[in-house]
C-alpha positions in Angstrom: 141.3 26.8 104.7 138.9 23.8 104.0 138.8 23.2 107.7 137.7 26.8 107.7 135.0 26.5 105.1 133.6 23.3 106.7 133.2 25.5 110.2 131.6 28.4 109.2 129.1 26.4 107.0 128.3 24.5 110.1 127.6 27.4 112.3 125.2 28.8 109.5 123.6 25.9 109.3 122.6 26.2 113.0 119.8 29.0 113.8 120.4 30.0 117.2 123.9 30.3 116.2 123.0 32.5 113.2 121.0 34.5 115.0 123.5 35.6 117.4 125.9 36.4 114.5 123.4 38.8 112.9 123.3 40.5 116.8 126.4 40.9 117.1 126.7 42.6 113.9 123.3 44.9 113.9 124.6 46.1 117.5 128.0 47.4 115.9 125.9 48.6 113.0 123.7 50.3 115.8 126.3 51.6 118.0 128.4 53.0 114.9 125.2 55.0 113.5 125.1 57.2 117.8 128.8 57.8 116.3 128.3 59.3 112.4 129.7 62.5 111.2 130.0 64.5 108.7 132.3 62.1 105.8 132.5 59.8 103.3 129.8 57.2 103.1 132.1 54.4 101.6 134.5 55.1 104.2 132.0 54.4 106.9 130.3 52.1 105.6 133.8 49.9 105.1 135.0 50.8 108.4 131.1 49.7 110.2 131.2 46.7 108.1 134.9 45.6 108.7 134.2 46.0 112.9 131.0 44.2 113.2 132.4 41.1 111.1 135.6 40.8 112.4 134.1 41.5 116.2 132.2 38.4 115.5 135.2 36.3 114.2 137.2 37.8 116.9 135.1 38.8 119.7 136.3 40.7 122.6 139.9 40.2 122.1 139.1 41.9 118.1 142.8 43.0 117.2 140.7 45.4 114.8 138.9 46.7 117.7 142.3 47.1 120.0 144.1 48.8 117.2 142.7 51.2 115.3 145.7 51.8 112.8 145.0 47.8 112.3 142.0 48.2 110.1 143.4 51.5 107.9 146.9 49.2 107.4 144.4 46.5 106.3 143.1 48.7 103.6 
């Protein structure tokens, strides 16, 4: 876990790499705001939020992403 810690502080501490974090996430944001219906707002909101962090932890092989039934099991 420390080893962890010390990594993600180091990628923050690194603009470009910061920047292309905050990407990532606003185009998942983007892309899941095409996709709203009719629902729960905390239920979307936890589901936008969950995918655009753990596709940036994950990328493209995002076992979130793969498996839907992942993220409501998470919960």
């Amino acid at each position: 876990m420390k080893e962890s810690h010390v990594l993600m502080h180091s990628m923050f501490r690194s603009k470009p790499n910061l920047t292309a974090m905050v990407g990532k996430i606003l185009n998942v944001v983007s892309n899941e705001l095409h996709q709203t219906h009719t629902g729960e707002l905390f239920s979307w909101i936890r589901h936008t939020i969950c995918l655009a962090n753990t596709n940036v932890v994950y990328g493209p092989s995002n076992p979130f992403s793969l498996n839907s039934q992942l993220e409501q099991s998470f919960w």
